[in-house]
mmCIF entry with sequence, helices, sheets and N, C-alpha, C, O atoms, coordinates in Angstrom:
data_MODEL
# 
_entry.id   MODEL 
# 
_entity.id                         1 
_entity.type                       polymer 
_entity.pdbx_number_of_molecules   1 
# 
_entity_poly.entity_id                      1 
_entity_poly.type                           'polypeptide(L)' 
_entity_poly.nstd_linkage                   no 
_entity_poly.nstd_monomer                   no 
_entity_poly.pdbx_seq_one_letter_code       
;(UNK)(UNK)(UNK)(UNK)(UNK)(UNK)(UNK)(UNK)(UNK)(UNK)(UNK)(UNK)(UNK)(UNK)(UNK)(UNK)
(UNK)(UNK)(UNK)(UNK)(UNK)(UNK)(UNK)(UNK)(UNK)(UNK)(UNK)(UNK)(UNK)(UNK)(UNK)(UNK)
(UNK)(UNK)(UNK)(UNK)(UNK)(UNK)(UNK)(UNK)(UNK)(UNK)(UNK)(UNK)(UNK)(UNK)(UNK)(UNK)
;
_entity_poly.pdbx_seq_one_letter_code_can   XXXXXXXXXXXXXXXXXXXXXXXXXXXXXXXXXXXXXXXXXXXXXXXX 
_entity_poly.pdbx_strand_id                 A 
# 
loop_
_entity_poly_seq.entity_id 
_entity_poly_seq.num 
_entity_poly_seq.mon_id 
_entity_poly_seq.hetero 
1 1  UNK n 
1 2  UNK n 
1 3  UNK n 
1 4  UNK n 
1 5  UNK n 
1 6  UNK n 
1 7  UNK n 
1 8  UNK n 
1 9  UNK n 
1 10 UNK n 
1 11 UNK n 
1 12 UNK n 
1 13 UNK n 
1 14 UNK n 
1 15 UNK n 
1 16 UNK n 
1 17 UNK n 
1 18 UNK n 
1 19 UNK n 
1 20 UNK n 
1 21 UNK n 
1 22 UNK n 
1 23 UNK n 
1 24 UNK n 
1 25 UNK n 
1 26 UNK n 
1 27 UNK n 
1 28 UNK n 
1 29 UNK n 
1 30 UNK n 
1 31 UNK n 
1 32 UNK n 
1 33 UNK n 
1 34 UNK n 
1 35 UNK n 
1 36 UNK n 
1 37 UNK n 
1 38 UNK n 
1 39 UNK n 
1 40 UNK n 
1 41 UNK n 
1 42 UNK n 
1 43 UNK n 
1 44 UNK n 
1 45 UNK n 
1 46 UNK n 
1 47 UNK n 
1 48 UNK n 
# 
_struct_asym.id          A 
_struct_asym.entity_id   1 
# 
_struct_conf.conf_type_id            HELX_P 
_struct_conf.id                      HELX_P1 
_struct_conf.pdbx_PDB_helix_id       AA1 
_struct_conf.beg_label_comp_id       UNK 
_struct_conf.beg_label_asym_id       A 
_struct_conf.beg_label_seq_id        2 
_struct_conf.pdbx_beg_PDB_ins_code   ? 
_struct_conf.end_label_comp_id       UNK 
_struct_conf.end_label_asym_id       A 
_struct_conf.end_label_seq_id        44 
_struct_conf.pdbx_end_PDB_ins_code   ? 
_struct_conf.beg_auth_comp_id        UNK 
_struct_conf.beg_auth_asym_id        A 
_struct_conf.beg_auth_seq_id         2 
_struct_conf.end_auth_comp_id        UNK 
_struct_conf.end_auth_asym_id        A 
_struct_conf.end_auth_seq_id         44 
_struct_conf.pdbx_PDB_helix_class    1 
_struct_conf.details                 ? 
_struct_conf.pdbx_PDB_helix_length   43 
# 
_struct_conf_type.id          HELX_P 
_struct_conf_type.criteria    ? 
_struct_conf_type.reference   ? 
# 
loop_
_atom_site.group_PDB 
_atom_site.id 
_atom_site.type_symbol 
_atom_site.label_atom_id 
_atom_site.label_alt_id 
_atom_site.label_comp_id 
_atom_site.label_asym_id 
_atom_site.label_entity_id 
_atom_site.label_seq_id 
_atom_site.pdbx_PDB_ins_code 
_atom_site.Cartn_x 
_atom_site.Cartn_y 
_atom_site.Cartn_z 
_atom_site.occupancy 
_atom_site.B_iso_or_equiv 
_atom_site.pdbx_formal_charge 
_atom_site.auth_seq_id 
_atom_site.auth_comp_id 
_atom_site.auth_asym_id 
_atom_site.auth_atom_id 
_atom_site.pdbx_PDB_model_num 
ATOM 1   N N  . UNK A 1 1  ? -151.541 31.550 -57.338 1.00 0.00 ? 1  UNK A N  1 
ATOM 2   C CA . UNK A 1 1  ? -150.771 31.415 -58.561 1.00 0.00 ? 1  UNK A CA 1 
ATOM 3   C C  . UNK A 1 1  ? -151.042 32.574 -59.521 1.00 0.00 ? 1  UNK A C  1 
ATOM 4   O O  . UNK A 1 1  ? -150.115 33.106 -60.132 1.00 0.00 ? 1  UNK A O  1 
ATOM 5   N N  . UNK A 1 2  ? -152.107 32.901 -59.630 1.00 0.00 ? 2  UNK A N  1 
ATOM 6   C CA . UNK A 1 2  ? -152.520 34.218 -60.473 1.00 0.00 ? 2  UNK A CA 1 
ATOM 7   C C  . UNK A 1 2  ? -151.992 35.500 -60.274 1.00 0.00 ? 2  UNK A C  1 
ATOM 8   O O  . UNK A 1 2  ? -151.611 36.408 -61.013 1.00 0.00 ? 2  UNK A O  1 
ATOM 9   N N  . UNK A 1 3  ? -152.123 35.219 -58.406 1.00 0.00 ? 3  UNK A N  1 
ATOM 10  C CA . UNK A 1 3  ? -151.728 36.739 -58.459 1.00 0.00 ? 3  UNK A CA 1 
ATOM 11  C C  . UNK A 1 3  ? -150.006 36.905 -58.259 1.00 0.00 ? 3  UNK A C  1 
ATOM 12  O O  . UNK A 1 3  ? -149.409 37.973 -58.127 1.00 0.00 ? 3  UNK A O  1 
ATOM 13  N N  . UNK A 1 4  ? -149.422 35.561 -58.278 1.00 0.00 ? 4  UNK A N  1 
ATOM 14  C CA . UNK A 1 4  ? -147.768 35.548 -58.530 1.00 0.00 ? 4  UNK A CA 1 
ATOM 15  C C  . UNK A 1 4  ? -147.892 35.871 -59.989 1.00 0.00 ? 4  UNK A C  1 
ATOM 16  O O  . UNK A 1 4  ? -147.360 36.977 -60.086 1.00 0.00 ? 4  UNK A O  1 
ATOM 17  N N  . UNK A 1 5  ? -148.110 35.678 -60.611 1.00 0.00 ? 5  UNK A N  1 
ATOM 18  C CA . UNK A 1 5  ? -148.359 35.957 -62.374 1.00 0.00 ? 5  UNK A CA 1 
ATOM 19  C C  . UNK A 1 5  ? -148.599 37.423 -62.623 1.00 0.00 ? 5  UNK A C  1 
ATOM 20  O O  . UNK A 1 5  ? -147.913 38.120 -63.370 1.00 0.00 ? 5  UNK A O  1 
ATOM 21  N N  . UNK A 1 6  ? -149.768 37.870 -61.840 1.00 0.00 ? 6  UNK A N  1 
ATOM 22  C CA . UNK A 1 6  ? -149.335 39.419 -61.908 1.00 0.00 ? 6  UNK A CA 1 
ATOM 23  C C  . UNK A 1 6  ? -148.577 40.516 -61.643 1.00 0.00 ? 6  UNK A C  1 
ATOM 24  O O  . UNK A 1 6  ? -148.433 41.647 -62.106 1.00 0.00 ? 6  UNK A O  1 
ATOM 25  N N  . UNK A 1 7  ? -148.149 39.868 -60.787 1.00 0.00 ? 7  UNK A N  1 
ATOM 26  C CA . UNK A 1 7  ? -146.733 40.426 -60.009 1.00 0.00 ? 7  UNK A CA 1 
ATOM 27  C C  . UNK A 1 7  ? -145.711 40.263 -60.811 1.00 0.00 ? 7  UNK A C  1 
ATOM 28  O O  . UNK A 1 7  ? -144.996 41.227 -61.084 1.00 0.00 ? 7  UNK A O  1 
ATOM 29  N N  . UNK A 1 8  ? -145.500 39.161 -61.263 1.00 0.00 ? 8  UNK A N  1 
ATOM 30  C CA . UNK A 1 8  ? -144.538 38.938 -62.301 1.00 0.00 ? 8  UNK A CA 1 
ATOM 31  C C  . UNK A 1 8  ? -144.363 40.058 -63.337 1.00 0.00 ? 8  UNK A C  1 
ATOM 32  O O  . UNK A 1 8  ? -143.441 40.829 -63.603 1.00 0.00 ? 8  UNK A O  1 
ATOM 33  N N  . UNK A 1 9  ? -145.504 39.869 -63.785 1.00 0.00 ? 9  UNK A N  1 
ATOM 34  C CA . UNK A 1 9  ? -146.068 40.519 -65.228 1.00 0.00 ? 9  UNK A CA 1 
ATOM 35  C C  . UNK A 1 9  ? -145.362 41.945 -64.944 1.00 0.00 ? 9  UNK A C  1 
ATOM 36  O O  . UNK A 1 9  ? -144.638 42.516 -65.759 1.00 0.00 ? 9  UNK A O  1 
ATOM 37  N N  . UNK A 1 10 ? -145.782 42.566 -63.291 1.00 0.00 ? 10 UNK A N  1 
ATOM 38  C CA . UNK A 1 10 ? -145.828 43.976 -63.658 1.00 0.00 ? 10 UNK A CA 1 
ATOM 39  C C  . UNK A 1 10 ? -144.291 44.185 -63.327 1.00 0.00 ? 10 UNK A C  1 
ATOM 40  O O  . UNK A 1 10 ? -143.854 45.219 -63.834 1.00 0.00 ? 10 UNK A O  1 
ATOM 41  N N  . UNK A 1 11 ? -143.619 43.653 -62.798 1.00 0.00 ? 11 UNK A N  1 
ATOM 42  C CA . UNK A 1 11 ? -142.270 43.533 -62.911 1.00 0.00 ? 11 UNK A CA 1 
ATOM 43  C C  . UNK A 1 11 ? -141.067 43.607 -63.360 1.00 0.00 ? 11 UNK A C  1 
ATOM 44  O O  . UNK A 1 11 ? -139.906 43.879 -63.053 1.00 0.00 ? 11 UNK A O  1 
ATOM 45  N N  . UNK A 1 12 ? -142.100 43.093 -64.632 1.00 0.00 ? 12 UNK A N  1 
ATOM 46  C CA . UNK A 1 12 ? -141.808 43.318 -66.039 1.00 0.00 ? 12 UNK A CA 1 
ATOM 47  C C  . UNK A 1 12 ? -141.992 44.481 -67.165 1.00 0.00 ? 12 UNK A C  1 
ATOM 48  O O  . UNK A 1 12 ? -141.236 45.111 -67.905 1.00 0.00 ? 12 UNK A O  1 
ATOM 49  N N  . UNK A 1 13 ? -142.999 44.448 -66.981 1.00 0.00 ? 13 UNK A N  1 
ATOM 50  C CA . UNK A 1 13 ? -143.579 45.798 -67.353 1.00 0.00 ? 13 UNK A CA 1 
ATOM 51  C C  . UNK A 1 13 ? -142.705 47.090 -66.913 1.00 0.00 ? 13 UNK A C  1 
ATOM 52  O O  . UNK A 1 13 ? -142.047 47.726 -67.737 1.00 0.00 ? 13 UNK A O  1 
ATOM 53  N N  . UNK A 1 14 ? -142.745 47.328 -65.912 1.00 0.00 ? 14 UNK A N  1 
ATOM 54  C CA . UNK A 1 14 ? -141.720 48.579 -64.906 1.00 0.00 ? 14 UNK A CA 1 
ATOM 55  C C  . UNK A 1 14 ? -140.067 48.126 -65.414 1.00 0.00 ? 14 UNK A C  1 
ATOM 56  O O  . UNK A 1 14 ? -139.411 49.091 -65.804 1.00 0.00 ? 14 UNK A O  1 
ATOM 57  N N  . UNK A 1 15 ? -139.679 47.395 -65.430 1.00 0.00 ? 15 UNK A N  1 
ATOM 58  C CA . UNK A 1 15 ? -138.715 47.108 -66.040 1.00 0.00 ? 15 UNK A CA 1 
ATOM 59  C C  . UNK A 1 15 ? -137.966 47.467 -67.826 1.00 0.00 ? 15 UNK A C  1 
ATOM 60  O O  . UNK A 1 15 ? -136.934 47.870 -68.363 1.00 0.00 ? 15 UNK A O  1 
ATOM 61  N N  . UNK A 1 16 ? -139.461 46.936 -68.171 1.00 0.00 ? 16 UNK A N  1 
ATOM 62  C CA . UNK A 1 16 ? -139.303 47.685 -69.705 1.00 0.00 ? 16 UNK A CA 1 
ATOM 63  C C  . UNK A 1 16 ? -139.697 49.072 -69.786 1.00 0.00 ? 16 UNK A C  1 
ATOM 64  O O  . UNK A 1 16 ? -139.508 49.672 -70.844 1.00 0.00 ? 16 UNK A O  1 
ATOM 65  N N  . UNK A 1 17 ? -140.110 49.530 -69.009 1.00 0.00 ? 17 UNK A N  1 
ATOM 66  C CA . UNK A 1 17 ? -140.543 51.417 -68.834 1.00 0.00 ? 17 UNK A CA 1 
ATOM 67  C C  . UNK A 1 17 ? -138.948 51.477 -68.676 1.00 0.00 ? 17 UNK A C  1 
ATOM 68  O O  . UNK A 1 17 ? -138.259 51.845 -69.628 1.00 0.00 ? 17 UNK A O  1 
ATOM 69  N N  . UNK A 1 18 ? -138.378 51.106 -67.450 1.00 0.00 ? 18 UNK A N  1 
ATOM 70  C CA . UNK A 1 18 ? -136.999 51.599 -67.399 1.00 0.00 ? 18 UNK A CA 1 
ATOM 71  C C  . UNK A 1 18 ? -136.353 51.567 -68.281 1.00 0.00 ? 18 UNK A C  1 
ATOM 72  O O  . UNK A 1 18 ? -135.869 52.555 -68.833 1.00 0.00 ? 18 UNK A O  1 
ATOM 73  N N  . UNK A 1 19 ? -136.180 50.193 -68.664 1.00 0.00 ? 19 UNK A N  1 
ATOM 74  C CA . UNK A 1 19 ? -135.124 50.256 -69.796 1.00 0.00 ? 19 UNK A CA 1 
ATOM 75  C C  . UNK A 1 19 ? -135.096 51.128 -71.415 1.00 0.00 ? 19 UNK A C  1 
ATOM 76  O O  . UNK A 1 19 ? -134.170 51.441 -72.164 1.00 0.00 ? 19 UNK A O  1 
ATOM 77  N N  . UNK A 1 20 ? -136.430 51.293 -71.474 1.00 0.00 ? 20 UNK A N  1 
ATOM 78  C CA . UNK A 1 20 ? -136.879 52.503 -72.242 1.00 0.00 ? 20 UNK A CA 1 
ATOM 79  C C  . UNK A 1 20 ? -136.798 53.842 -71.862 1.00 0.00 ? 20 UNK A C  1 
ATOM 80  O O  . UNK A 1 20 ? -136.406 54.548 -72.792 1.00 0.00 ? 20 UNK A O  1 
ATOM 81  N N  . UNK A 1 21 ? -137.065 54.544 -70.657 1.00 0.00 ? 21 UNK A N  1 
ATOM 82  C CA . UNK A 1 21 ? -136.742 55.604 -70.344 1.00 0.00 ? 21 UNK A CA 1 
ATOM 83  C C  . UNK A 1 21 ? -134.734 55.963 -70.365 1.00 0.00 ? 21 UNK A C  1 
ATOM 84  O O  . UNK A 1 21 ? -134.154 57.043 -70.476 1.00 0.00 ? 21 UNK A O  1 
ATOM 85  N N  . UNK A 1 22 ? -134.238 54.729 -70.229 1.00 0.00 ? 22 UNK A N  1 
ATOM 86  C CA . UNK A 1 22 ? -132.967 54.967 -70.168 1.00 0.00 ? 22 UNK A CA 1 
ATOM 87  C C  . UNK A 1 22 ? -132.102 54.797 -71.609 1.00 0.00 ? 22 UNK A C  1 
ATOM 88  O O  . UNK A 1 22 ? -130.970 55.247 -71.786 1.00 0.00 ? 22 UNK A O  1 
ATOM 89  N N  . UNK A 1 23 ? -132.888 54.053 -72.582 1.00 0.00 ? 23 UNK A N  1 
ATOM 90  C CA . UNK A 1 23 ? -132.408 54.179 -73.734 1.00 0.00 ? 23 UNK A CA 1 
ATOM 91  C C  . UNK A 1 23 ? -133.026 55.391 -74.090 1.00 0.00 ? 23 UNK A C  1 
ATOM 92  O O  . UNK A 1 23 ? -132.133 56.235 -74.173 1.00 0.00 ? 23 UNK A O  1 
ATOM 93  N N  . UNK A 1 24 ? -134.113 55.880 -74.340 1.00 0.00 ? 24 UNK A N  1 
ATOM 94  C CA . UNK A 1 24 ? -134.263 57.318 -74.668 1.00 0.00 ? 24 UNK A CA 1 
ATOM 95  C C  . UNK A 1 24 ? -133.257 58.294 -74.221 1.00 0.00 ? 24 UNK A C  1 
ATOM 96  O O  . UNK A 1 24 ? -132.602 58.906 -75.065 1.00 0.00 ? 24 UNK A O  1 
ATOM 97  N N  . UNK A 1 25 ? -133.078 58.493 -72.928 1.00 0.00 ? 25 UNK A N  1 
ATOM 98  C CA . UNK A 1 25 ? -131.898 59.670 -72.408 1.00 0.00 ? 25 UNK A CA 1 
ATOM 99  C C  . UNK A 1 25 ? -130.716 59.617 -72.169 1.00 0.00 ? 25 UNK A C  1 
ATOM 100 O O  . UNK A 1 25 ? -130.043 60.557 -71.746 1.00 0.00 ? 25 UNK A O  1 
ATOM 101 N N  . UNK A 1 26 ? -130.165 58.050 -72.513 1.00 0.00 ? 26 UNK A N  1 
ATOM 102 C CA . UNK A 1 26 ? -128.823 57.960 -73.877 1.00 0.00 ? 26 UNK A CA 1 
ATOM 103 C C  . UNK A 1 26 ? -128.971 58.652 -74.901 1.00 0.00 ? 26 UNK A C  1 
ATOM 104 O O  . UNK A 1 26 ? -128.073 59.423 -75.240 1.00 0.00 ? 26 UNK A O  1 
ATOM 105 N N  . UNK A 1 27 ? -130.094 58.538 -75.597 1.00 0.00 ? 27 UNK A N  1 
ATOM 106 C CA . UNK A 1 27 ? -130.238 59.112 -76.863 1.00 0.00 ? 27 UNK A CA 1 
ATOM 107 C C  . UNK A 1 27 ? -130.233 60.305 -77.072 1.00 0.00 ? 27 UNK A C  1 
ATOM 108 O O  . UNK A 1 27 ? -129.491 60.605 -78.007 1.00 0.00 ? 27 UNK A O  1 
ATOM 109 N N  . UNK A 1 28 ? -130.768 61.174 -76.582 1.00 0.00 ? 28 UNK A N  1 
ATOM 110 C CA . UNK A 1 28 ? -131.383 62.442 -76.257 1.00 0.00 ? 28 UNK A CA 1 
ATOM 111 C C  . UNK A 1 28 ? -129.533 62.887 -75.774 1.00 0.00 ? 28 UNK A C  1 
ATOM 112 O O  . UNK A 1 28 ? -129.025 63.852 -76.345 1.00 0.00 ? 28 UNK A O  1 
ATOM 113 N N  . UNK A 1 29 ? -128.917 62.293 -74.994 1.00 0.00 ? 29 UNK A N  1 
ATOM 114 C CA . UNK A 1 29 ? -127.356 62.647 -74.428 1.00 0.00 ? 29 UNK A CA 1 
ATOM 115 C C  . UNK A 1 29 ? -126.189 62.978 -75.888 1.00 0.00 ? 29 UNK A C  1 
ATOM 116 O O  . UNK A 1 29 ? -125.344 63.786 -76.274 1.00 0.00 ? 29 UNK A O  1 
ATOM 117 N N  . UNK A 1 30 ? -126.920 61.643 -76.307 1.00 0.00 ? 30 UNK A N  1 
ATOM 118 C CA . UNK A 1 30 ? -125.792 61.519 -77.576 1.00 0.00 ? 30 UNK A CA 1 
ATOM 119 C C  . UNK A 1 30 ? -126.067 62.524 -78.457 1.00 0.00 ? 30 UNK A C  1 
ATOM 120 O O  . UNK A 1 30 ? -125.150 63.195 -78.930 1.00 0.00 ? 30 UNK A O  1 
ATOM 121 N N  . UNK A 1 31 ? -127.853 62.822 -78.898 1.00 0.00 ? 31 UNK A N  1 
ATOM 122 C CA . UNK A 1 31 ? -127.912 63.936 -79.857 1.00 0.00 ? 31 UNK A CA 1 
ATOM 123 C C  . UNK A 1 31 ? -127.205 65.459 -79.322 1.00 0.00 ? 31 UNK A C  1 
ATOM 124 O O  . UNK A 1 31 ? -126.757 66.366 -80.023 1.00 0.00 ? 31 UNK A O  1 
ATOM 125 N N  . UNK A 1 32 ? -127.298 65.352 -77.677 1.00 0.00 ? 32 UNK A N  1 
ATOM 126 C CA . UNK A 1 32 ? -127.140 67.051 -77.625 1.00 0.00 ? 32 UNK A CA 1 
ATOM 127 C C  . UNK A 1 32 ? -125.556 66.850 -77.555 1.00 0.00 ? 32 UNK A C  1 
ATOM 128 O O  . UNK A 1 32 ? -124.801 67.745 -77.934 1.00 0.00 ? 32 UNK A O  1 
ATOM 129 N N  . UNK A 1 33 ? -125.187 65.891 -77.158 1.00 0.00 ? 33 UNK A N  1 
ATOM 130 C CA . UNK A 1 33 ? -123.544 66.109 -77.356 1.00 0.00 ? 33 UNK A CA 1 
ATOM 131 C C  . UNK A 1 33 ? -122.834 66.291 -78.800 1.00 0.00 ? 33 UNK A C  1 
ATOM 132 O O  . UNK A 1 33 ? -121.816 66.924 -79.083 1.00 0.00 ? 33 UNK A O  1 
ATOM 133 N N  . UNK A 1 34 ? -123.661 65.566 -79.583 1.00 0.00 ? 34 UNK A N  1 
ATOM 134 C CA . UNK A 1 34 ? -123.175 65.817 -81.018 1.00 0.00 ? 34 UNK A CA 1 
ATOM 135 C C  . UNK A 1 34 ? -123.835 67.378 -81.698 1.00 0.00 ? 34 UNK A C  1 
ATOM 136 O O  . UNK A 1 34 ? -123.618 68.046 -82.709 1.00 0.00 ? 34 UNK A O  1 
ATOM 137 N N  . UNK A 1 35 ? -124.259 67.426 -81.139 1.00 0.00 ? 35 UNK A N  1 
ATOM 138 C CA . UNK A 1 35 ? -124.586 69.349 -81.246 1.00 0.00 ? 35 UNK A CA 1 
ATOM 139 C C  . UNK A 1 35 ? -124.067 70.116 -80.993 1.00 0.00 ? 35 UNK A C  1 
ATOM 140 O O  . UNK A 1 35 ? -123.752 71.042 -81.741 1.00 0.00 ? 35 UNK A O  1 
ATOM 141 N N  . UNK A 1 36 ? -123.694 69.947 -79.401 1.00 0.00 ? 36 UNK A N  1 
ATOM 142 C CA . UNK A 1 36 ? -122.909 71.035 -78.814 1.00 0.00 ? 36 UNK A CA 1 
ATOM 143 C C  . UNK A 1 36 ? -121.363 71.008 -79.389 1.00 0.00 ? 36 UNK A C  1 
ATOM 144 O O  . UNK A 1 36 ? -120.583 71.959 -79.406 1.00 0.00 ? 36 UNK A O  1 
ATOM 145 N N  . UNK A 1 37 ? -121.127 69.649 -79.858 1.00 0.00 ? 37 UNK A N  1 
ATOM 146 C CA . UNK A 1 37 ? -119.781 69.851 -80.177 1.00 0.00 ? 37 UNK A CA 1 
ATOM 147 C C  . UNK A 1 37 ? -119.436 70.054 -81.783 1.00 0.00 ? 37 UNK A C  1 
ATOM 148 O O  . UNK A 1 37 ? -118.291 70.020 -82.234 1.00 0.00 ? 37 UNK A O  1 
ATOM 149 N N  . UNK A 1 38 ? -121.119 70.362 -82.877 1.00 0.00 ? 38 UNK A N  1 
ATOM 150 C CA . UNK A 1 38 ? -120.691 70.710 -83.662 1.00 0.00 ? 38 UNK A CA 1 
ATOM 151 C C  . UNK A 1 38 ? -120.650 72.359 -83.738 1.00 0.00 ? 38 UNK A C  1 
ATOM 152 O O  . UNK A 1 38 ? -119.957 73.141 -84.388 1.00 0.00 ? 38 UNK A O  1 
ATOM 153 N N  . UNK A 1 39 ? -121.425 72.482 -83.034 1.00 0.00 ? 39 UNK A N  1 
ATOM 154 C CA . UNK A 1 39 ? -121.483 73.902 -82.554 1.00 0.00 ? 39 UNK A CA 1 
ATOM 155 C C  . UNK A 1 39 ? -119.927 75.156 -82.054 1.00 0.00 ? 39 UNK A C  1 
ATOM 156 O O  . UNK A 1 39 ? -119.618 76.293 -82.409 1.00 0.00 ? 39 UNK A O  1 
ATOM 157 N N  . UNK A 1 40 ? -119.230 73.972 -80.935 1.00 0.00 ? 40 UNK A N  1 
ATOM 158 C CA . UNK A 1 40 ? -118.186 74.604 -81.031 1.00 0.00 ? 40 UNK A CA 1 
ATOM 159 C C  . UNK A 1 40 ? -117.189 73.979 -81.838 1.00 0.00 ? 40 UNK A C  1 
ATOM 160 O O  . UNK A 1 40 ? -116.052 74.368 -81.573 1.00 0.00 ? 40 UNK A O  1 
ATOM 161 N N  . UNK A 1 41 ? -117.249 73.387 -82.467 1.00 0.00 ? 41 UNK A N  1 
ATOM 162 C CA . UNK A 1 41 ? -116.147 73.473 -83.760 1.00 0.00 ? 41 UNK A CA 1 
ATOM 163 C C  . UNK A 1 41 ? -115.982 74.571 -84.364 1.00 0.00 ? 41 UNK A C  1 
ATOM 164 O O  . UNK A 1 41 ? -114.980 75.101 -84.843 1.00 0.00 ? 41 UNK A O  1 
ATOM 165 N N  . UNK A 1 42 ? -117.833 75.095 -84.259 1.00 0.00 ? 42 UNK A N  1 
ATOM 166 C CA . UNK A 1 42 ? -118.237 75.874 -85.638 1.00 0.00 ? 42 UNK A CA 1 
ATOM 167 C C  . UNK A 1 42 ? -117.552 76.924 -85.285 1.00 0.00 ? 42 UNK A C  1 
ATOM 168 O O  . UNK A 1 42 ? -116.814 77.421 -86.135 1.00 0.00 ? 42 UNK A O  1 
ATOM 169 N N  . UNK A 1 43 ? -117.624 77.520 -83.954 1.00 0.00 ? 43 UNK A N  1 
ATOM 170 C CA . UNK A 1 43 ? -117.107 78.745 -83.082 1.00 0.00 ? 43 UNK A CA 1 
ATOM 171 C C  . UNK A 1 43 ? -115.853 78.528 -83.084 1.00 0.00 ? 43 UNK A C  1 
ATOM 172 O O  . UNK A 1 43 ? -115.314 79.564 -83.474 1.00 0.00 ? 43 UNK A O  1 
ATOM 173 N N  . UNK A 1 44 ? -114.814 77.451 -82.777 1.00 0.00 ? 44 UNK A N  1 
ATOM 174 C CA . UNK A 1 44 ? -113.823 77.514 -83.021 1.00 0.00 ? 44 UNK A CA 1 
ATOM 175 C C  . UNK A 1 44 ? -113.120 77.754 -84.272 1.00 0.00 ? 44 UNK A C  1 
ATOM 176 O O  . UNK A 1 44 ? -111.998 78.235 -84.112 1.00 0.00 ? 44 UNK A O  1 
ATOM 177 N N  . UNK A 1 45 ? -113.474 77.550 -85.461 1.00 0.00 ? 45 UNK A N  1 
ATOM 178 C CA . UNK A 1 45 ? -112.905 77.789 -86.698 1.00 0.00 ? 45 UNK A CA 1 
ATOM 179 C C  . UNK A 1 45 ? -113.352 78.506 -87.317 1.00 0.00 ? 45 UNK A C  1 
ATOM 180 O O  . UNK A 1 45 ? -113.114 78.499 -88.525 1.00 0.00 ? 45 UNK A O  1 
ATOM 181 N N  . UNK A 1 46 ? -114.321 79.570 -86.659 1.00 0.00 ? 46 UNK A N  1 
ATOM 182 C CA . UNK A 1 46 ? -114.932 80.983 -86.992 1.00 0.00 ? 46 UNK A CA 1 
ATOM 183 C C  . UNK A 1 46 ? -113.804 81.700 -86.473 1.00 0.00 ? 46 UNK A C  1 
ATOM 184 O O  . UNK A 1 46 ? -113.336 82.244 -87.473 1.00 0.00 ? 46 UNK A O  1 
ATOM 185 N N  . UNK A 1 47 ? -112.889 82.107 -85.195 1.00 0.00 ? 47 UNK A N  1 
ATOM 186 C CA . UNK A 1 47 ? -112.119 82.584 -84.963 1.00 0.00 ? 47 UNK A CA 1 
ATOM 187 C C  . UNK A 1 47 ? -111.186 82.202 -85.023 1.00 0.00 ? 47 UNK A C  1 
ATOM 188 O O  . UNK A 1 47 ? -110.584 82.411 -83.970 1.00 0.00 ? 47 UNK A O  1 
ATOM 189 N N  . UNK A 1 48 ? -110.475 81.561 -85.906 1.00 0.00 ? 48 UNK A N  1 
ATOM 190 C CA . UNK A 1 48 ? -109.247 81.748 -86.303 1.00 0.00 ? 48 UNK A CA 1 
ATOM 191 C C  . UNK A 1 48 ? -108.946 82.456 -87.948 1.00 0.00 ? 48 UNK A C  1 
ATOM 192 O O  . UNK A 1 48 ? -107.793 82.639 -88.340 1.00 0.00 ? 48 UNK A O  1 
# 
């Protein structure tokens, strides 16, 4: 029974690593996309 409990546990654990590693590099996606595209705005309405 204990060691179903730890198993459990770490299951869990690895699970919330994931789901944290994957909300971070959403995040990290969304900041560089909102960069790059203020970036070329910036370039775009520099040359005109």
């Amino acid at each position: 029974m204990i060691r179903w409990t730890r198993v459990l546990e770490a299951e869990h654990r690895r699970r919330v690593a994931e789901d944290t590693r994957a909300a971070e590099r959403a995040r990290i996606a969304r900041e560089l996309h909102d960069v790059v595209t203020h970036h070329v705005t910036g370039a775009a309405s520099s040359r005109q």
